[in-house]
N, C-alpha and C positions, 0 to 999 in steps of 0.2 A: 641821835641824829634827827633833824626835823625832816620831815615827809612832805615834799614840794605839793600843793596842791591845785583842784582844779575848778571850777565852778560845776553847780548842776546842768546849768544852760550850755557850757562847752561838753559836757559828757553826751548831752541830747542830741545837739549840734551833731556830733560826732557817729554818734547811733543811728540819726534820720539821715546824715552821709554816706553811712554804711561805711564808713572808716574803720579801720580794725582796731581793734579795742578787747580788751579784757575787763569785765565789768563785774569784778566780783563780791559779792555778799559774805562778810566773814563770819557770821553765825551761823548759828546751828539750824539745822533743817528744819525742824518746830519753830523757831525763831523766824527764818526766813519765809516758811509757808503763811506766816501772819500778815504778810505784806512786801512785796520789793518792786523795784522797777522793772518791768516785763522783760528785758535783755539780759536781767543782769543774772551772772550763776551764783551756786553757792557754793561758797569752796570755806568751808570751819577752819579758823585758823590753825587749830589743833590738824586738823588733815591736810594741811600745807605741804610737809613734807612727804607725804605720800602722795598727795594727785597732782602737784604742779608739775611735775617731770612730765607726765602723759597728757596731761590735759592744755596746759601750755610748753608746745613743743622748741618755740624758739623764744628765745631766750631776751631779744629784743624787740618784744610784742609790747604797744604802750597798757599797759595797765593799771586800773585803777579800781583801790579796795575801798571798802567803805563799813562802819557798821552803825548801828543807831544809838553810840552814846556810850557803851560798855566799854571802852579804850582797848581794842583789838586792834588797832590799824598799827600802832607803832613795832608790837611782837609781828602781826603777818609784814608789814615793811621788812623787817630786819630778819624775817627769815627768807623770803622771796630772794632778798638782795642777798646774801648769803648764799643762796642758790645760785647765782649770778645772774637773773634779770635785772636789765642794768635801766628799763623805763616805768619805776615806780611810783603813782601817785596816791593822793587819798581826795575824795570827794572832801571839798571842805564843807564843813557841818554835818557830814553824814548823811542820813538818811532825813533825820528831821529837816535839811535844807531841800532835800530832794521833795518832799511833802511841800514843804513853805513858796517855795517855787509853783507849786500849784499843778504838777508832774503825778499823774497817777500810780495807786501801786496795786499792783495786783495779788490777792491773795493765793495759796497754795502752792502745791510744785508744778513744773511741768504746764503752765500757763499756758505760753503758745500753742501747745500740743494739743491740751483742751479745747482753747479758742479754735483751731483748725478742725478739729472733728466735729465740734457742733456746726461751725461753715457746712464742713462734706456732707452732715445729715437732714440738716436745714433743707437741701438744694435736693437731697434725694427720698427726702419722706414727702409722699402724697398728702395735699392739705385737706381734702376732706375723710382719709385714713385715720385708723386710731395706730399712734404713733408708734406703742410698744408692739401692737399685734404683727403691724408690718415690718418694722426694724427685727422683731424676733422670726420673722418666715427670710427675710432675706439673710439673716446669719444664715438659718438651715441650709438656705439654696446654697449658700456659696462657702458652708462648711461641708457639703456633697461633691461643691468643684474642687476642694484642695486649697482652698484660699487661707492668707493667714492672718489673723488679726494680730493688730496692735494694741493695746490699751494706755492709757496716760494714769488708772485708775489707782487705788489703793487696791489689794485683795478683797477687802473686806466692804470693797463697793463694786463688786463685780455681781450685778442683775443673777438672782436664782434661777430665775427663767432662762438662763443660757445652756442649764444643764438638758430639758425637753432636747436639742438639740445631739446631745452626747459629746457635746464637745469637752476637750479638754484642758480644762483654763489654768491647770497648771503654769504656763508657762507666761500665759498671755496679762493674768496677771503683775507679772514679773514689772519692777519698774526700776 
Protein backbone atom coordinates (compact mmCIF):
# COMPACT_ATOMS: atom_id res chain seq x y z
CA UNK A 1 0.00 0.00 0.00
CA UNK A 2 1.27 3.46 -0.84
CA UNK A 3 1.38 6.12 2.03
CA UNK A 4 -0.54 9.30 0.93
CA UNK A 5 1.72 12.01 1.53
CA UNK A 6 2.39 15.46 2.69
CA UNK A 7 4.88 18.32 2.00
CA UNK A 8 7.22 19.80 4.72
CA UNK A 9 5.83 23.27 4.19
CA UNK A 10 2.07 21.80 4.85
CA UNK A 11 3.46 19.84 8.15
CA UNK A 12 4.86 23.52 9.16
CA UNK A 13 1.77 25.24 8.17
CA UNK A 14 0.09 23.10 10.28
CA UNK A 15 2.52 23.22 13.57
CA UNK A 16 2.75 27.21 13.27
CA UNK A 17 -1.56 26.72 13.20
CA UNK A 18 -1.34 24.74 16.17
CA UNK A 19 -3.52 22.30 14.17
CA UNK A 20 -3.42 18.88 15.70
CA UNK A 21 -1.08 16.76 14.27
CA UNK A 22 1.09 13.73 15.26
CA UNK A 23 4.52 14.30 14.09
CA UNK A 24 6.45 11.46 14.53
CA UNK A 25 10.10 10.44 14.29
CA UNK A 26 10.41 6.58 13.52
CA UNK A 27 13.92 6.08 14.67
CA UNK A 28 15.70 5.42 17.34
CA UNK A 29 16.38 7.66 20.22
CA UNK A 30 20.16 8.07 19.26
CA UNK A 31 19.00 8.45 15.90
CA UNK A 32 16.51 11.09 16.56
CA UNK A 33 18.65 13.07 19.41
CA UNK A 34 21.11 13.69 16.13
CA UNK A 35 18.59 15.94 14.80
CA UNK A 36 14.61 16.33 14.21
CA UNK A 37 12.12 18.98 13.87
CA UNK A 38 11.44 20.68 17.27
CA UNK A 39 7.62 19.32 17.50
CA UNK A 40 8.17 16.21 16.28
CA UNK A 41 8.16 12.91 18.84
CA UNK A 42 9.82 9.94 18.65
CA UNK A 43 8.12 6.93 18.63
CA UNK A 44 10.70 3.67 17.06
CA UNK A 45 8.86 1.90 14.72
CA UNK A 46 9.68 -1.25 16.61
CA UNK A 47 7.85 0.61 19.72
CA UNK A 48 4.80 1.25 17.79
CA UNK A 49 2.88 -1.35 19.00
CA UNK A 50 3.42 -0.53 22.54
CA UNK A 51 3.12 3.38 22.88
CA UNK A 52 0.57 4.20 20.09
CA UNK A 53 -2.34 3.00 22.34
CA UNK A 54 -1.22 5.58 25.15
CA UNK A 55 0.37 8.14 23.54
CA UNK A 56 -2.13 8.56 20.63
CA UNK A 57 -5.35 8.01 22.24
CA UNK A 58 -7.75 8.74 19.43
CA UNK A 59 -7.58 6.99 16.80
CA UNK A 60 -8.45 9.60 14.06
CA UNK A 61 -5.67 12.12 15.04
CA UNK A 62 -3.93 13.23 11.43
CA UNK A 63 -0.61 11.73 11.63
CA UNK A 64 2.43 11.99 10.10
CA UNK A 65 5.70 9.70 10.18
CA UNK A 66 8.69 10.43 8.76
CA UNK A 67 12.33 8.90 8.83
CA UNK A 68 15.66 10.01 7.17
CA UNK A 69 16.03 7.49 4.46
CA UNK A 70 16.17 3.87 6.24
CA UNK A 71 12.53 2.87 4.73
CA UNK A 72 10.60 2.74 8.13
CA UNK A 73 7.69 4.61 7.13
CA UNK A 74 6.03 1.77 5.06
CA UNK A 75 6.32 -1.09 8.21
CA UNK A 76 5.27 2.05 11.02
CA UNK A 77 2.17 2.91 8.19
CA UNK A 78 1.01 -0.67 8.14
CA UNK A 79 1.28 -1.07 11.70
CA UNK A 80 -0.51 2.21 12.97
CA UNK A 81 -3.25 1.31 10.29
CA UNK A 82 -3.54 -2.09 11.57
CA UNK A 83 -4.01 -0.53 14.85
CA UNK A 84 -6.89 1.31 13.26
CA UNK A 85 -5.66 5.00 12.78
CA UNK A 86 -7.42 5.66 9.93
CA UNK A 87 -5.29 9.43 9.07
CA UNK A 88 -1.90 8.10 7.96
CA UNK A 89 0.67 10.18 6.26
CA UNK A 90 4.34 10.21 5.55
CA UNK A 91 6.46 13.44 5.00
CA UNK A 92 7.54 13.08 1.47
CA UNK A 93 11.17 12.97 1.29
CA UNK A 94 11.59 12.53 4.99
CA UNK A 95 13.73 14.16 6.85
CA UNK A 96 16.17 15.21 4.11
CA UNK A 97 13.22 17.41 2.64
CA UNK A 98 12.44 18.69 5.94
CA UNK A 99 16.34 20.04 5.91
CA UNK A 100 16.25 21.02 2.12
CA UNK A 101 13.30 23.11 2.82
CA UNK A 102 15.63 25.03 4.85
CA UNK A 103 13.31 24.03 8.30
CA UNK A 104 15.67 23.64 11.15
CA UNK A 105 16.46 20.69 13.40
CA UNK A 106 17.32 20.53 16.50
CA UNK A 107 19.70 18.31 18.10
CA UNK A 108 18.97 15.93 21.29
CA UNK A 109 15.87 14.90 23.41
CA UNK A 110 13.48 16.86 25.20
CA UNK A 111 14.43 20.16 22.99
CA UNK A 112 11.58 22.34 24.03
CA UNK A 113 12.08 21.52 27.67
CA UNK A 114 15.75 22.62 27.29
CA UNK A 115 14.90 25.63 25.24
CA UNK A 116 12.29 26.66 28.11
CA UNK A 117 14.62 26.23 31.14
CA UNK A 118 17.43 28.08 29.78
CA UNK A 119 14.35 31.22 28.94
CA UNK A 120 13.43 30.61 33.06
CA UNK A 121 17.12 30.94 33.95
CA UNK A 122 18.23 33.66 31.53
CA UNK A 123 15.37 35.91 33.22
CA UNK A 124 16.33 34.76 36.80
CA UNK A 125 20.19 34.81 36.97
CA UNK A 126 21.70 38.22 37.99
CA UNK A 127 23.95 39.62 35.33
CA UNK A 128 26.65 40.80 37.12
CA UNK A 129 26.37 37.28 39.54
CA UNK A 130 28.53 34.23 38.85
CA UNK A 131 26.06 32.09 37.28
CA UNK A 132 26.76 28.72 38.99
CA UNK A 133 27.24 30.23 42.59
CA UNK A 134 23.84 31.72 42.29
CA UNK A 135 21.81 29.14 40.39
CA UNK A 136 23.52 26.69 43.22
CA UNK A 137 22.40 29.00 46.47
CA UNK A 138 18.89 29.27 45.07
CA UNK A 139 18.43 25.23 44.44
CA UNK A 140 19.50 25.38 48.38
CA UNK A 141 16.78 27.95 49.33
CA UNK A 142 14.21 26.37 47.70
CA UNK A 143 15.28 22.77 48.19
CA UNK A 144 14.79 24.01 52.19
CA UNK A 145 11.05 25.25 50.88
CA UNK A 146 9.98 21.76 49.49
CA UNK A 147 10.27 22.74 45.98
CA UNK A 148 10.52 20.11 43.34
CA UNK A 149 12.81 20.15 40.36
CA UNK A 150 12.43 18.96 37.06
CA UNK A 151 15.27 18.18 34.88
CA UNK A 152 15.25 17.57 30.92
CA UNK A 153 18.94 16.20 31.62
CA UNK A 154 20.70 13.01 31.04
CA UNK A 155 21.85 11.39 34.71
CA UNK A 156 25.10 11.73 33.83
CA UNK A 157 24.78 15.54 33.23
CA UNK A 158 23.31 16.27 36.45
CA UNK A 159 26.07 19.35 38.06
CA UNK A 160 27.99 17.49 41.25
CA UNK A 161 27.62 20.63 42.84
CA UNK A 162 23.86 19.77 43.45
CA UNK A 163 24.96 17.17 46.01
CA UNK A 164 26.49 20.61 48.65
CA UNK A 165 22.84 20.95 48.80
CA UNK A 166 21.84 17.09 49.97
CA UNK A 167 19.47 16.94 47.66
CA UNK A 168 18.31 13.98 46.07
CA UNK A 169 18.59 13.59 42.46
CA UNK A 170 17.63 10.28 42.30
CA UNK A 171 14.57 11.02 40.88
CA UNK A 172 15.03 14.39 39.25
CA UNK A 173 17.30 12.88 36.99
CA UNK A 174 14.67 10.55 35.83
CA UNK A 175 13.79 11.55 32.23
Amino acid sequence: MTVPTVTALQVRCALQLRDEIAFLDLRHEAAYATGHPLFAANMAVDRIGLEAGTRLPRKDVPIVVYDAGEGLVPRAADRLMALGYTDVRQLDGGLPAWQMAGYELFKDVNSYAKAFGELVESRRTPENGDRRTERHRKLCVHHRLGAIFLSARFADNVPSSFQDCNLDLGDVAFR
